[in-house]
C-alpha positions in Angstrom: 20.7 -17.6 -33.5 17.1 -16.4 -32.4 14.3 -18.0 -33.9 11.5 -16.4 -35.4 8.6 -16.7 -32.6 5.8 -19.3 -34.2 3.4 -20.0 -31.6 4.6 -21.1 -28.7 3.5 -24.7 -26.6 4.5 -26.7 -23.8 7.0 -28.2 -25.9 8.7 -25.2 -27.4 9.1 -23.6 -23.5 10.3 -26.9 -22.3 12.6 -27.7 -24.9 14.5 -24.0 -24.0 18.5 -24.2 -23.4 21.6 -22.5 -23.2 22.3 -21.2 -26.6 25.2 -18.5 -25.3 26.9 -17.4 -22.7 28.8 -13.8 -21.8 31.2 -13.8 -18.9 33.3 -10.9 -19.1 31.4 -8.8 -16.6 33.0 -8.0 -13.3 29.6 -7.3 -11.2 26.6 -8.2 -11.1 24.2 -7.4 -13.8 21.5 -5.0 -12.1 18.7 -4.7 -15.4 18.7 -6.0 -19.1 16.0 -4.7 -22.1 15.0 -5.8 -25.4 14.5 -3.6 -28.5 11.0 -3.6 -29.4 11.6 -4.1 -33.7 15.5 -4.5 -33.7 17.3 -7.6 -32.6 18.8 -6.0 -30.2 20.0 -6.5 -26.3 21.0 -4.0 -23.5 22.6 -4.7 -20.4 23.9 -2.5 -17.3 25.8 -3.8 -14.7 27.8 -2.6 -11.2 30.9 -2.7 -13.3 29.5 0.2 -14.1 29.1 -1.2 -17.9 26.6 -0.8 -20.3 26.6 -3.5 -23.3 24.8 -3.9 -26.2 24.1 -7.2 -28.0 23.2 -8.5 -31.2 20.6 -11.4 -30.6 20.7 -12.6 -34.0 24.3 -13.4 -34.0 24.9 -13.1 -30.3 27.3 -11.2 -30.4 28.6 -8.2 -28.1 28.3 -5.1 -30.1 29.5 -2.2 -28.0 30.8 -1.9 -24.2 30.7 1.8 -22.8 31.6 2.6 -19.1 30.1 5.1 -16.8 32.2 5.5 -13.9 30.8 8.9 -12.5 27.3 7.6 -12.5 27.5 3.8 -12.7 24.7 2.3 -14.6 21.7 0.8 -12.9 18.0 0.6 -14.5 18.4 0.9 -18.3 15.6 0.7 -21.0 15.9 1.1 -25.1 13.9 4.3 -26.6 12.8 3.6 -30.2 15.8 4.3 -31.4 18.3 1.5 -31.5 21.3 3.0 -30.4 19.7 5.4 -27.6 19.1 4.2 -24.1 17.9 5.5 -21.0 20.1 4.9 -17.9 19.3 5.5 -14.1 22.4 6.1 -11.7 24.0 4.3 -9.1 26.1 7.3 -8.2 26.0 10.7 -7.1 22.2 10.6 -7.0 21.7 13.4 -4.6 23.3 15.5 -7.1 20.1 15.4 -9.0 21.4 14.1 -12.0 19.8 10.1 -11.4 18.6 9.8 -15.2 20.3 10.3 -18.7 19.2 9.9 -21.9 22.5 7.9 -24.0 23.6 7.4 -27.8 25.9 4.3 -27.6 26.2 4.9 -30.9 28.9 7.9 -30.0 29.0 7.5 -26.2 27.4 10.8 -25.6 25.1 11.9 -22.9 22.0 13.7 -25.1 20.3 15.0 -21.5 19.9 14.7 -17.9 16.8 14.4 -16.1 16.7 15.9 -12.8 14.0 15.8 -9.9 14.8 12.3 -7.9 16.4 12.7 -4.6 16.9 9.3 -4.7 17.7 5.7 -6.8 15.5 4.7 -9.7 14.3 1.6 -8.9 11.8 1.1 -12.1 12.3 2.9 -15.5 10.0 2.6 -18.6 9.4 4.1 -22.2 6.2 4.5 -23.7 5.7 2.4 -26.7 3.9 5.3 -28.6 5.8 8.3 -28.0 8.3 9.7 -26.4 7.2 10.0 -22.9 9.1 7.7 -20.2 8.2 6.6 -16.6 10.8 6.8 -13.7 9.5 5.1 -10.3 12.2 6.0 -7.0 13.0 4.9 -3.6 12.2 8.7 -3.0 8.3 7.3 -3.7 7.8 9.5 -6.4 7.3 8.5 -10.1 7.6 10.9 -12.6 6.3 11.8 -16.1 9.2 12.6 -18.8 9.4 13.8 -22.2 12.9 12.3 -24.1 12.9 16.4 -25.8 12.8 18.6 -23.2 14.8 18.3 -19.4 11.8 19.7 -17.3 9.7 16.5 -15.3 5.9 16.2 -16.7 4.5 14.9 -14.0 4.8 13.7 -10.3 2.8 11.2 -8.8 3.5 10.8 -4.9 3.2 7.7 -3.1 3.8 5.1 -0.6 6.3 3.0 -0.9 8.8 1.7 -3.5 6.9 2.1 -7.0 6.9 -0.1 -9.8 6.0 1.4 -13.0 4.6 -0.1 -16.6 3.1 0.9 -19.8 0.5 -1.3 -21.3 1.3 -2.2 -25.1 -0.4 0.6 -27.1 0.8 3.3 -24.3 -3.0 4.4 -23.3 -2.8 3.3 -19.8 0.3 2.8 -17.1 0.2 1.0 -14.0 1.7 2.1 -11.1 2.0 -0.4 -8.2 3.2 0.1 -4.4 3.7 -1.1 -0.9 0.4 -3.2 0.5 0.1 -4.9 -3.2 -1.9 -2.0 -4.2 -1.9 -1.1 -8.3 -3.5 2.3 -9.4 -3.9 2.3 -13.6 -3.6 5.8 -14.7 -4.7 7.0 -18.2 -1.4 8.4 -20.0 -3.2 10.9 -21.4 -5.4 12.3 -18.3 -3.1 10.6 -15.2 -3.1 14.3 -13.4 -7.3 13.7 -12.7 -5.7 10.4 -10.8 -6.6 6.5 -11.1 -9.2 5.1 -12.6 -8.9 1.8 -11.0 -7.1 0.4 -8.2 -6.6 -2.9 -7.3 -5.4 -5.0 -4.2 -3.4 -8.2 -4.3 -4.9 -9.5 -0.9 -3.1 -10.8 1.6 0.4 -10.0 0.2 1.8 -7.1 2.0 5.7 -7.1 0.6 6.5 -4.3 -1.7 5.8 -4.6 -5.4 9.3 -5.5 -7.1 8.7 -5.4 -10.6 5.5 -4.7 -12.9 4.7 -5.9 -16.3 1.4 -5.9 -18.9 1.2 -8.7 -21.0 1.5 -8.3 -24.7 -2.6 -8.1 -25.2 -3.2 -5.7 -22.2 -5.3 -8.6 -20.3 -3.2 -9.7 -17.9 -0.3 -7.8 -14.9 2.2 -9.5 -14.0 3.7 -8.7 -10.1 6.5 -10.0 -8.7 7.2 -9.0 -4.8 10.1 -8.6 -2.8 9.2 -11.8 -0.9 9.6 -13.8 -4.6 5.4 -14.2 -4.7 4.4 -14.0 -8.6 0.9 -13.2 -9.6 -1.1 -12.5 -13.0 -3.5 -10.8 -12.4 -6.6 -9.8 -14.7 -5.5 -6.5 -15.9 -9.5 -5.3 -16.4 -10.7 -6.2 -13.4 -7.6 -7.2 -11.2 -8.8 -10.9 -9.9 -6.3 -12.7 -9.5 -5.6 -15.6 -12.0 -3.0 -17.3 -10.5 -0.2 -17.2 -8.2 3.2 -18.7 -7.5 5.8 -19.0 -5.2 9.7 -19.4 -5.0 12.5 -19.6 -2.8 13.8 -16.4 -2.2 16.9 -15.0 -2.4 19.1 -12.6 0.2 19.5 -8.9 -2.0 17.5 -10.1 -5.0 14.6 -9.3 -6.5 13.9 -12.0 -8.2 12.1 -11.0 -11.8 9.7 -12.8 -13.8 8.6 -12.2 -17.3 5.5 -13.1 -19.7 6.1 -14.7 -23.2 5.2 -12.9 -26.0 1.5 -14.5 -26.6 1.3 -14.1 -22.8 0.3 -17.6 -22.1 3.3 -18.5 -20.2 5.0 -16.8 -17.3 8.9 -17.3 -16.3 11.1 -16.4 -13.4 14.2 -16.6 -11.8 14.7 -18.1 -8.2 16.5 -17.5 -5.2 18.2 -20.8 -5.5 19.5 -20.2 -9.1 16.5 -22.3 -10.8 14.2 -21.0 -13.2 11.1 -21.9 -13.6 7.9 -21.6 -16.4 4.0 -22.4 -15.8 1.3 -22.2 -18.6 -1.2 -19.6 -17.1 -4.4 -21.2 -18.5 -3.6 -24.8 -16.8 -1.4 -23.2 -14.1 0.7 -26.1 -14.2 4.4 -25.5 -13.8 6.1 -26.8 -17.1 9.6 -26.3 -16.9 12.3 -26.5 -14.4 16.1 -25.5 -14.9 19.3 -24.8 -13.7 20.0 -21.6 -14.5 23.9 -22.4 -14.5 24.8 -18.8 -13.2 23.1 -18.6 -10.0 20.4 -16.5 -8.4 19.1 -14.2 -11.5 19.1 -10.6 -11.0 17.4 -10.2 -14.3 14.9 -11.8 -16.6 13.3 -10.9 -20.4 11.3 -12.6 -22.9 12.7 -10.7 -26.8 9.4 -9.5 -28.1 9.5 -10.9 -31.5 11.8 -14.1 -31.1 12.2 -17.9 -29.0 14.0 -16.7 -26.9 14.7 -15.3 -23.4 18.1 -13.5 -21.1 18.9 -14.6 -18.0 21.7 -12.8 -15.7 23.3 -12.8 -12.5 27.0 -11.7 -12.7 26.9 -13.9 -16.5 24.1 -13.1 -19.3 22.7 -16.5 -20.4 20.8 -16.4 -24.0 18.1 -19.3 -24.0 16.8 -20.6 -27.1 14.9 -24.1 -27.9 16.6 -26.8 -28.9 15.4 -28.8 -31.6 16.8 -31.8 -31.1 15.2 -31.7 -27.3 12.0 -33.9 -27.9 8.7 -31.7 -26.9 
């Protein structure tokens, strides 16, 4: 169903429709993730679901339920079948993080040390070291192989946490639009740059690097959306959309990073080309306010999802 990712213009992004549609969930769906090299989807959801997709066929490959814990922030590790899952229940248990094989439903670990929800997860791209930012303003430094945290970094704040592409550097952003970039390998000797989004006091929502590691993308809790130059941290543009009661709204690059999309709070989305900063695209999204929002790292194609998962793909017979 996905096509192969040529290189990407006005056209392509405009031409982008509904190619499937997944209804079956009974809550809203809190956090979806790509695989990096497999053609694979993962969503959770406050059915307390966790799904996983085929993108090539769209097709639902696996439904597991987590009723003790729920299922909130989910990411893929390298291996296709093994996720990482953040709680939405019985946080202050300590157990907020596990490490999950869908393939036989088993719980591999749990990761203790948040007092509170996880609010932002990420792996690394290189190894097997994740990121876990929590309304407890902590983030914390994990290793997949052993149960014991690697690192705390305390804060101000909600954090938002992201790796750049070839895992070298993580961003860490916070209340006051302030980003610190860390060095993975040295982050205990602290930042070695910071940056301020001026003017733009709401608390960072969601962090991303663009596939090249030149540009951060920051979407805020007041639905502001900003790329910012990930060397020096001007800002290259900025955009805002109506926002939406209980929803973050999130926004994602495209693969070759010259486009940025995002959901809105009244159930449009919406795509701008970042060197003309010209909005280029305009849709419904059909299933209301969207609670979550990826680009598939390898294909044409994005997820939308509210309480539905929308696949988008171009249509060719859509004149560019």
């Amino acid at each position: 169903m996905a096509a192969t990712l040529s290189q990407l213009d006005d056209g392509i992004v405009r031409s982008m429709a509904i190619g499937a549609v997944f209804t079956d969930y009974a809550g809203k769906i809190s956090c979806l993730d790509f695989h990096r090299k497999e053609d694979l989807l993962v969503t959770s959801s406050e059915d307390d679901s966790i799904r996983l997709y085929n993108t090539t066929s769209a097709t639902l490959s696996k439904t597991t339920y987590h009723k003790k814990h729920g299922a909130d922030r989910v990411c893929f590790t390298h291996h296709p079948s093994s996720i990482l899952c953040s709680s939405r229940y019985n946080v202050e248990s300590g157990e907020s993080l596990r490490y999950l094989s869908l393939y036989d439903n088993r719980c591999l670990r749990y990761f203790k040390g948040h007092k509170d929800r996880v609010v932002s997860l990420c792996m690394s791209p290189v190894n097997d070291s994740f990121m876990s930012g929590s309304l407890d303003h902590s983030v914390r430094i994990w290793d997949l192989r052993v149960n014991a945290c690697q690192g705390i970094l305390r804060l101000r704040g909600r954090p938002s946490v992201a790796y750049d592409q070839q895992g070298l550097v993580f961003a860490v952003a916070m209340e006051g639009g302030a980003i610190k970039l860390f060095d993975s390998r040295s982050y205990d000797k602290g930042p070695f740059d910071t940056f301020l989004v001026g003017g733009d006091t709401a608390e960072v929502s969601d962090i991303k690097f663009s596939n090249d590691g030149k540009s951060v993308l920051l979407t805020t809790t007041n639905n502001h959306i900003y790329v910012l130059d990930a060397y020096g941290g001007e800002k290259k543009c900025g955009f805002s959309l109506e926002p939406s009661r209980n929803i973050a709204t999130e926004a994602a690059f495209t693969p070759d990073g010259q486009y940025v999309i995002s959901g809105s709070g009244d159930g449009t989305l919406h795509a701008w080309n970042i060197n003309t900063v010209q909005e280029i695209a305009c849709w419904n999204s059909h299933i209301g306010p969207i609670t979550a929002l990826k680009w598939a790292p390898r294909r044409a194609m994005f997820a939308t999802a509210s309480t539905a998962l929308t696949f988008w793909i171009p249509n060719e017979s859509s004149s560019s």
